[in-house]
C-alpha positions as CSV (number, residue, x, y, z in Angstrom):
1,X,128.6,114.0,122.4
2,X,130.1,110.7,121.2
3,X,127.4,108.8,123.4
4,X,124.7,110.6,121.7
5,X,125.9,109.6,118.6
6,X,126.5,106.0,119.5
7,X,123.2,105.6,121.0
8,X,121.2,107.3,118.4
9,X,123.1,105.1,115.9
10,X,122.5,102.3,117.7
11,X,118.4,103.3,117.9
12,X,118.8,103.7,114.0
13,X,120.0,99.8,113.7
14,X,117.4,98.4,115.5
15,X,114.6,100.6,114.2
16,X,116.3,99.1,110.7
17,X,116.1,95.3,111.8
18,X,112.8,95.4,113.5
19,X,111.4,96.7,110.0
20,X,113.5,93.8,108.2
21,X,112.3,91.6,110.6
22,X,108.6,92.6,110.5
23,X,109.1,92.4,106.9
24,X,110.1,88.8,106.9
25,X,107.4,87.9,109.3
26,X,105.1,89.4,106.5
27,X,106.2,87.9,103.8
28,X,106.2,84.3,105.6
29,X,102.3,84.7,106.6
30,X,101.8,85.8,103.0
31,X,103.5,82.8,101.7
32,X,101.6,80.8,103.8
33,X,98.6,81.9,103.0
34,X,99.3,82.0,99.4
35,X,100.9,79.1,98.8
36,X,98.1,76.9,97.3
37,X,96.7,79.8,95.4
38,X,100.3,80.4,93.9
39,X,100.7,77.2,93.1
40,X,97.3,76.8,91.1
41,X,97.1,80.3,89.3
42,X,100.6,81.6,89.1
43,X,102.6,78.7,88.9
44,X,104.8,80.0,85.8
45,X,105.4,83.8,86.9
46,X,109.0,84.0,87.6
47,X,109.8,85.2,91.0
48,X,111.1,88.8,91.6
49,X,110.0,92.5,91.0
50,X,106.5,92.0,92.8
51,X,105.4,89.1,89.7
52,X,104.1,86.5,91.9
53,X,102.2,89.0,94.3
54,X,100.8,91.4,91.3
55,X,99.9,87.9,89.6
56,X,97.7,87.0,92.7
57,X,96.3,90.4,93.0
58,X,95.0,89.8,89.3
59,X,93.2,86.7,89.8
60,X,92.4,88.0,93.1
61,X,88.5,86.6,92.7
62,X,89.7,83.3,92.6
63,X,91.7,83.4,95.8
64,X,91.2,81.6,98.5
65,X,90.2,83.6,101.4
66,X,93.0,83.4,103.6
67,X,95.5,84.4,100.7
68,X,92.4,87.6,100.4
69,X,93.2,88.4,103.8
70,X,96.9,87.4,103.4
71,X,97.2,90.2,100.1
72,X,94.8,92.8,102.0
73,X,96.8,93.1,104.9
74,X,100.3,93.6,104.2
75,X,102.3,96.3,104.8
């Protein structure tokens, strides 16, 4: 019984850091992407709560169209 546990525990943390890491990978193509576009619309949103991203969605007919695919396809 104990091995059950352990093992399904163990399944539990990785599930946990492949989402974290899939996350990260995200939010590093987004940056990417975005970076010019941040930079020229959104300079002066303070990071944190979603700002910068809601800010780009906003303007999002001024994006360029790698940050458009960027914002469109994110998890």
């Amino acid at each position: 019984m104990r091995s059950i546990l352990a093992v399904t525990g163990f399944a539990v943390l990785l599930a946990a850091g492949a989402q974290t890491s899939a996350l990260a990978q995200d939010q590093a193509v987004l940056r990417d992407a975005c970076k010019a576009d941040y930079q020229k619309l959104c300079q002066g949103v303070q990071p944190g709560g979603g700002r910068i991203i809601k800010c780009l969605q906003d303007q999002s007919d001024k994006l360029s169209p790698g940050c458009k695919t960027a914002l469109s396809s994110r998890k």
